[in-house]
Every structure is written in structure tokens, then in C-alpha cells.
C-alpha positions as CSV (number, residue, x, y, z in Angstrom):
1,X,-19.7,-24.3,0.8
2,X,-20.5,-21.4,3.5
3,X,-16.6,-21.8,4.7
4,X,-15.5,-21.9,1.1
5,X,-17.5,-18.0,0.4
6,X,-16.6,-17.4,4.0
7,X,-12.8,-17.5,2.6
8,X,-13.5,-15.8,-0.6
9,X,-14.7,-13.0,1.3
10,X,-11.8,-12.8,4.1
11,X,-9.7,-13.2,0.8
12,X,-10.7,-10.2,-0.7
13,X,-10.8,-7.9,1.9
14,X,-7.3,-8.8,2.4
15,X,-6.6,-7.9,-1.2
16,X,-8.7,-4.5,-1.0
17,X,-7.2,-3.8,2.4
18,X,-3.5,-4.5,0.6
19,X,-4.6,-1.6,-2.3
20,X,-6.5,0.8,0.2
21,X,-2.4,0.7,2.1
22,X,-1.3,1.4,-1.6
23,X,-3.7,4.4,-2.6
24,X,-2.9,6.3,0.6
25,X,-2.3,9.7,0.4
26,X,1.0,10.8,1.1
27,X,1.5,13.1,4.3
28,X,4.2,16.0,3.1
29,X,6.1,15.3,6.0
30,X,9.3,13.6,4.7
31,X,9.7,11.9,8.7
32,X,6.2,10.3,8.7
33,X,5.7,6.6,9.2
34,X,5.3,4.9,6.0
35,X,1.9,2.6,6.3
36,X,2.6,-0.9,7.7
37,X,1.5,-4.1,6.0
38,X,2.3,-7.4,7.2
39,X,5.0,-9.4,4.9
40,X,6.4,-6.2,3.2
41,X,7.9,-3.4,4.4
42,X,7.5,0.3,2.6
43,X,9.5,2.9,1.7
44,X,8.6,6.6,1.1
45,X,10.3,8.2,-2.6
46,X,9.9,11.8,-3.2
47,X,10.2,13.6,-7.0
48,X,12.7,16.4,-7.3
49,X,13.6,18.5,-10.5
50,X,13.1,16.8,-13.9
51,X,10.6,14.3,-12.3
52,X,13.4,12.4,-10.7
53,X,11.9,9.5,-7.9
54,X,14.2,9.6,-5.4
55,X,14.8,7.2,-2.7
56,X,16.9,8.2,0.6
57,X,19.2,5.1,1.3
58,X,22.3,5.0,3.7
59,X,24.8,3.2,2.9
60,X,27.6,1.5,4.4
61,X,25.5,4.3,7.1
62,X,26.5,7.3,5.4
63,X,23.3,9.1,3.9
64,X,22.7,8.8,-0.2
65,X,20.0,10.0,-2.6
66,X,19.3,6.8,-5.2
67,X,17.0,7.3,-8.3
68,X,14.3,4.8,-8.6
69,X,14.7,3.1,-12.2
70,X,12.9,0.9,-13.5
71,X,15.2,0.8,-17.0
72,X,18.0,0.0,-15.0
73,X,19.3,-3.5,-14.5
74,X,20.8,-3.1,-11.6
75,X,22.5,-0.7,-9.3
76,X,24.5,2.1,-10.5
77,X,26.4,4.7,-8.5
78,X,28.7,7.8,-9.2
79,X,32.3,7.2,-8.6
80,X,33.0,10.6,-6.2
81,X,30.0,9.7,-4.0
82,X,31.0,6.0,-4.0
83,X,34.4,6.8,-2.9
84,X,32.7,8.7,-0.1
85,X,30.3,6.3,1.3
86,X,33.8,3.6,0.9
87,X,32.5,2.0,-2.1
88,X,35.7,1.3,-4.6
89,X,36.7,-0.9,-7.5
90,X,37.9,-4.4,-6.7
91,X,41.4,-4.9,-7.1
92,X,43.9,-6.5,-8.1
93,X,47.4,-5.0,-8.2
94,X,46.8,-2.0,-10.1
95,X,44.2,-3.6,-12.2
96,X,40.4,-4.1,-11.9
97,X,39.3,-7.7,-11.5
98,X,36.1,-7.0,-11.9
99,X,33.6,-5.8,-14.5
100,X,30.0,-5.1,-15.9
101,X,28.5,-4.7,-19.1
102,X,25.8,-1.7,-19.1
103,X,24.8,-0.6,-22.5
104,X,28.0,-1.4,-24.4
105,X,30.1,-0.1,-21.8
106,X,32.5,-1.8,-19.5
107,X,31.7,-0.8,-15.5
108,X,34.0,-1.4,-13.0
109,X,32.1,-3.3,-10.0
110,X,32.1,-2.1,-6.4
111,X,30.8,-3.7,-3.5
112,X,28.5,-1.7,-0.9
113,X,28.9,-3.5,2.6
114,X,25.2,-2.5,3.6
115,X,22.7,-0.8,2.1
116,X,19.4,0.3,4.0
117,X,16.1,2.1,3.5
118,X,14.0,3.8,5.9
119,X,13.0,0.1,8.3
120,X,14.4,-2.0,4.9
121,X,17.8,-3.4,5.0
122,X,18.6,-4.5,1.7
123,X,21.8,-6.0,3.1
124,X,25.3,-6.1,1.0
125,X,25.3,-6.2,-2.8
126,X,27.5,-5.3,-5.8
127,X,27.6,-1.8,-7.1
128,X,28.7,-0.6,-10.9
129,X,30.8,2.6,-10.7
130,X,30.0,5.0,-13.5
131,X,31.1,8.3,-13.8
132,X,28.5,11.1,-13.6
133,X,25.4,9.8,-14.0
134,X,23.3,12.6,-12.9
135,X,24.0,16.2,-11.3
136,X,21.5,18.7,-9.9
137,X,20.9,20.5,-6.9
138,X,21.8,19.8,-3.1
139,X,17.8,19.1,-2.7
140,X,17.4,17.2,-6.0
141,X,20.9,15.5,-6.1
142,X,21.4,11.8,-6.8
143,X,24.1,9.5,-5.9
144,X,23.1,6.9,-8.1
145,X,20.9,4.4,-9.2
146,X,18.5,1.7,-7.8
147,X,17.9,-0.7,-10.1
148,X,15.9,-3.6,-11.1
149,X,18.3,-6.3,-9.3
150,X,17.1,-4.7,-6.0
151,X,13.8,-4.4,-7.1
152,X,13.0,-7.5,-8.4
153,X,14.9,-9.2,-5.9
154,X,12.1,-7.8,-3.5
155,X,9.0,-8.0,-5.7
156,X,8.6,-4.4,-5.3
157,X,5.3,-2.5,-5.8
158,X,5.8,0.7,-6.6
159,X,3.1,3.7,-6.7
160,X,4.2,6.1,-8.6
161,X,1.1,8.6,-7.3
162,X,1.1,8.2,-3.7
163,X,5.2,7.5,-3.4
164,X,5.4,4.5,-1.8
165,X,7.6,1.6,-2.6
166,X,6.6,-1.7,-0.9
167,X,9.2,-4.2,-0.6
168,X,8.0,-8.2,0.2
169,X,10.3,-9.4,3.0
170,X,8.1,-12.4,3.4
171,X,8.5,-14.6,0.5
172,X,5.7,-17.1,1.1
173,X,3.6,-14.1,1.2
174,X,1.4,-14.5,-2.5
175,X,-0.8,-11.6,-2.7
176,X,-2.9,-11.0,-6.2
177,X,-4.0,-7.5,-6.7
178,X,-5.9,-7.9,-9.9
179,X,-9.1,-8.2,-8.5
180,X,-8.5,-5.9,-6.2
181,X,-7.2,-3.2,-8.7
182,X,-10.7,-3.7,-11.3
183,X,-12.7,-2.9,-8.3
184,X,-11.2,0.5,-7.8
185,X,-11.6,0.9,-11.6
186,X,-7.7,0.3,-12.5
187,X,-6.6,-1.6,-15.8
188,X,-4.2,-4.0,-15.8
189,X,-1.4,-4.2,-18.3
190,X,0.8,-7.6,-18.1
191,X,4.3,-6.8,-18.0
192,X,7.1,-8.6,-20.0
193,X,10.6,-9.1,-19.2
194,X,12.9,-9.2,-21.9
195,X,16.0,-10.9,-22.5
196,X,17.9,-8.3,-21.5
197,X,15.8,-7.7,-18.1
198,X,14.0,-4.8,-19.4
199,X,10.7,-4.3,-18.9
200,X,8.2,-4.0,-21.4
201,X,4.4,-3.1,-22.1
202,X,2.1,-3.5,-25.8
203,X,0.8,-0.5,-26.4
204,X,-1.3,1.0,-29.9
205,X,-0.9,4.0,-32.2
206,X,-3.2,4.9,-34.9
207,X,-4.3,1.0,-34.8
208,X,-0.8,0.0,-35.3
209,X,1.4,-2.4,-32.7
210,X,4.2,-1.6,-30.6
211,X,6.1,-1.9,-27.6
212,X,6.8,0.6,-24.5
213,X,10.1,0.0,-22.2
214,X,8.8,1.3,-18.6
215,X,11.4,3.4,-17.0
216,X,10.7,5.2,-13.8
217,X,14.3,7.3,-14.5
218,X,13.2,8.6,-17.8
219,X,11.8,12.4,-17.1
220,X,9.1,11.9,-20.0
221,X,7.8,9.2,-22.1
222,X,9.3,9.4,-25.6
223,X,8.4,8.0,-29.0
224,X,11.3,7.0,-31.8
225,X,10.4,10.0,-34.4
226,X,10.6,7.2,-37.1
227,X,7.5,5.8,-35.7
228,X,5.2,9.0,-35.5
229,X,6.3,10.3,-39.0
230,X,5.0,6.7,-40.5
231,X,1.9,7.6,-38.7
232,X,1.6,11.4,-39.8
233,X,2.1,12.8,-36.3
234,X,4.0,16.1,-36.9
235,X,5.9,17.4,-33.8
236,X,7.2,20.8,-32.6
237,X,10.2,21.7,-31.4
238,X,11.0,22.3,-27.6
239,X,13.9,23.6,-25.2
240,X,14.1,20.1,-23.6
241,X,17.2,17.8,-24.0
242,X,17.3,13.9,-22.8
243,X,20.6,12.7,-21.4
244,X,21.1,8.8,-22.2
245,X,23.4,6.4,-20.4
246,X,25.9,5.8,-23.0
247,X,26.8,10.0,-22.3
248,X,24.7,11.1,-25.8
249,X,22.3,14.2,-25.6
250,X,19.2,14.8,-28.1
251,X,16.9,17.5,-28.7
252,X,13.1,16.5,-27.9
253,X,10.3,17.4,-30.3
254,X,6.3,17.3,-28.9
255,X,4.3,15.2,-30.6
256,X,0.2,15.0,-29.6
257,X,-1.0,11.6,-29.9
258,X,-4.8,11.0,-29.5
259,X,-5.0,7.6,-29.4
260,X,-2.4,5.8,-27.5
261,X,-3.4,2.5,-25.8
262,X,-1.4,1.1,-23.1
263,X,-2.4,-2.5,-22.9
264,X,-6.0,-1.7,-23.0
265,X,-5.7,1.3,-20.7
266,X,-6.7,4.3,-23.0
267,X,-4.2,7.1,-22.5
268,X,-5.8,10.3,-22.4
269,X,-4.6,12.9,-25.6
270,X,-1.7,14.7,-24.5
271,X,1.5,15.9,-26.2
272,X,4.6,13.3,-25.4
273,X,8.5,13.5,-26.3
274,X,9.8,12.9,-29.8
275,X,13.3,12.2,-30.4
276,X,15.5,9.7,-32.3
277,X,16.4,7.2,-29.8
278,X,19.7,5.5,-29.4
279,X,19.9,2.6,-31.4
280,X,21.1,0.4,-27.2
281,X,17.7,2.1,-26.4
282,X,15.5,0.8,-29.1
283,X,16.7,-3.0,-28.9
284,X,15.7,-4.4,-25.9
285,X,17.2,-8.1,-25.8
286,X,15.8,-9.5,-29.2
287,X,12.7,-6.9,-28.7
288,X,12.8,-3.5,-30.5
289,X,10.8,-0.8,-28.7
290,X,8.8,2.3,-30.2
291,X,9.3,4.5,-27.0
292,X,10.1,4.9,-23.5
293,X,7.0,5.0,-20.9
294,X,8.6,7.6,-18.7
295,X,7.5,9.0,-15.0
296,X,5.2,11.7,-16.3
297,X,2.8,9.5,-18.0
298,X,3.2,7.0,-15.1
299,X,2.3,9.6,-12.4
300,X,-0.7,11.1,-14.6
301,X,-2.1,7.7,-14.8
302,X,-1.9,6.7,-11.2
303,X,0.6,3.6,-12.3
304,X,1.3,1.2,-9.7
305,X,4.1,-1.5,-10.2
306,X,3.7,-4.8,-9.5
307,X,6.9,-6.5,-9.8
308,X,5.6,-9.8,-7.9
309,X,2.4,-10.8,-10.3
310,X,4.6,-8.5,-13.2
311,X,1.6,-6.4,-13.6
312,X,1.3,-2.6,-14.5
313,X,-1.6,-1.0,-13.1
314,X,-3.3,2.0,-14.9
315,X,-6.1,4.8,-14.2
């Protein structure tokens, strides 16, 4: 019995230690040593303009900027800055023997020779080639997209407040942070992936059910306008635009919601995004969504990601 408690307790200090490494504070200094934990290795991120996580990557060794979505399948990059790190098309002849599907459209597939991160090497891997995904400037451009095949493939935990990415390079490793995350006064959400590989979350409105697709690469978590006018939530209009992936552009409204549950995380009032989404971006495999849980909300509530035990962690 006394070795039995003996490994309770050696078990949970393990797990506290694991979420003390994940609640770090983040040293400004872009070049500082990421904190070490044995079986995973972790990456620093950094936000530039429009709330963008970015993740410095080389690949095949030339140096690239990658944003960090979570409502992406897999990896995406921008055709010029594939070119440039010798990423192109597979060929055939003069035609393309190779091709994805990403929301309706038809992707031409690359393949990246190496890809690394900081101490990570993610090794080679496939690449869709899409033209222009984002723009910006020098210090908050992105080449492309790293997506949920990367980050699933590695059980990622991501914090969205501290910036840290943790990558499990140990597979046998099992490591439960639920305990662990109730003691430092976190809720736990259980995460759902869809048939489509999106990533979903229950959340509540004025009593009423629905469903939240988390995306790290949206700027600002957004609510279908069909939804909040059945609830009698007016919005106003702003000078803010949201790009989708299939090349549309709408106008977002601000909408204050007082009593939006995540889970059973209550979401403090605040004013969120209110636009008509894309009908790609509402069905989500055989699952239709009432909004996007973007990075703002995730950052304000201390989210961490926990793509091993598919748990979303709230404060």
C-alpha cells in the first residue's frame, strides 16, 4: 500500500512538474533555450500582426516563417517561397501527378526534403502548394502553413500564453495532464475530431447548444450572424475584414456575448466577431459549427492544447 501512494505521489509531481515546464514565462529573447522535458522536445512561436503564431522552421535549410493552425489539415505553403526553399509540383511531363483536396479546391502536392524546428526535426513530408495564402510585413511574414498532420503526428501541446509548442518524440511516453491542470485551477474541455480532421469544442449561448471549430490561424473567434440574430444579440459594424481559404473576404460585425460557455469553462463577457461564414467553414465533416474559436480568445484564456489526451485546457 505505502509503495502504491509512494507512486501516486512520484506520479503527480511528474505531471505538475510537466505543467509548471508548460506555464513558464517566456523570456523576450527570440535565441533563448526553450525549457527541456524528457520525451518531447519544444519549440518557441512568437505572434506578429493580426495575432498570427508564428513558428521559425528551415526547410530543406533555408530559413521560413510557418503559421501555426490548428484549422488546417495539413501543411500548406505559398508557391514563390516554395520555389525558393526547392519545393515544386511533382511531375509528370508537363502535367501534375499529384493532387490535394483543401476546401473544394484542387492543390498541387510538393514534397519538402527536410523540415526542422529549433532542436525538432520533423523530417521529410508532403507539402500543398497554394498560391498566396498570407502577406504582411518582413517581420510578420509567413511562408505558409503548419498544419494539423504535423501536429498530430507529434501529439503537440501547444500554449498559446506562454508560446511554447511541445512536440512528443518519445512515443511510449503517456503523460495525463488533467489532474495536473484542476490543480492550477484550469478547465478542461474534451476535444472532438471530426470527420474531416477538424477540431471541435461544445460550447453554450443564451442556454442554447453549439459547436466551436478551434483554429489557432483565425485572428479572432467568430460567430455565424445567423446564430446571434436567433438569440437577439445585435452587433456593430467594424473596419475589420477576414480572409478565408477559398480567396473570399467579409466584413466583421462585434457582437457582446455575456454568457458563452466553452465546455464548462465560462468565458468572460467580451465583444467577439460576427460575420456570415462560408458555407466550407460551417460544415465540418457531417458537423455544422456556430463559430470559429480563434487566437484572441485562446490567448485571453490561457488555452493550452493537448493534442495527445485531445484536451483543451481553459483559464
Amino acid at each position: 500500500m505505502a509503495a502504491r501512494a509512494t507512486q501516486r505521489i512520484w506520479r503527480a509531481r511528474i505531471l505538475l512538474g510537466f505543467f509548471a515546464l508548460l506555464l513558464l514565462p517566456v523570456c523576450s529573447t527570440a535565441a533563448s533555450t526553450p525549457p527541456q522535458l524528457a520525451g518531447y522536445k519544444a519549440v518557441r512561436v512568437r505572434y506578429g500582426p493580426l495575432n498570427k503564431m508564428i513558428m521559425s522552421v528551415r526547410i530543406n535549410g533555408q530559413p521560413a516563417n510557418l503559421l501555426v493552425d490548428t484549422g488546417a489539415t495539413q501543411i500548406i505553403l505559398d508557391t514563390d517561397a516554395a520555389e525558393s526553399f526547392g519545393v515544386k509540383p511533382s511531375q509528370r511531363g508537363l502535367r501534375y501527378i499529384r493532387f490535394t483536396q483543401i476546401n473544394g479546391q484542387f492543390l498541387p502536392v510538393g514534397f519538402a526534403q527536410s523540415l526542422t524546428a529549433g532542436s525538432m526535426n520533423f523530417g521529410s513530408s508532403p507539402v500543398a502548394l497554394r498560391n498566396s495564402i498570407h502577406s504582411g510585413t518582413e517581420t510578420g511574414r509567413v511562408d505558409g502553413i503548419l498544419g494539423l498532420d504535423i501536429l498530430l503526428r507529434y501529439k503537440a501541446v501547444i500554449n498559446c500564453r506562454t508560446k511554447l509548442v511541445f512536440f512528443k518524440v518519445d512515443q511510449a511516453r503517456r503523460m495525463n495532464l488533467s489532474s495536473a491542470a484542476s490543480s492550477q485551477k484550469f478547465t478542461r474541455v474534451p476535444l472532438h475530431r471530426e470527420e474531416n480532421g477538424a477540431l471541435t469544442v461544445p460550447c453554450s449561448i443564451h442556454g442554447q447548444s453549439a459547436r466551436l471549430l478551434v483554429d489557432t490561424g483565425a485572428f479572432v473567434t467568430t460567430f455565424h450572424e445567423t446564430l446571434l440574430k436567433s438569440l437577439g444579440i445585435s452587433s456593430e459594424p467594424t473596419r475589420v475584414s477576414a480572409h478565408f481559404a477559398s480567396g473570399g473576404t467579409q466584413r466583421i460585425n462585434a457582437g457582446r456575448i455575456n454568457d458563452l460557455t466553452i465546455g464548462d469553462f465560462k468565458v468572460p463577457p467580451e465583444k467577439f466577431g460576427v460575420t456570415a461564414l462560408p458555407h466550407f467553414a460551417l460544415q465540418q465533416g457531417s458537423t455544422r459549427i456556430s463559430g470559429i474559436l480563434g487566437i484572441d480568445t485562446l490567448y485571453n484564456c490561457h488555452a493550452i492544447i493537448d493534442l495527445d489526451n485531445m484536451n483543451l485546457f481553459l483559464k
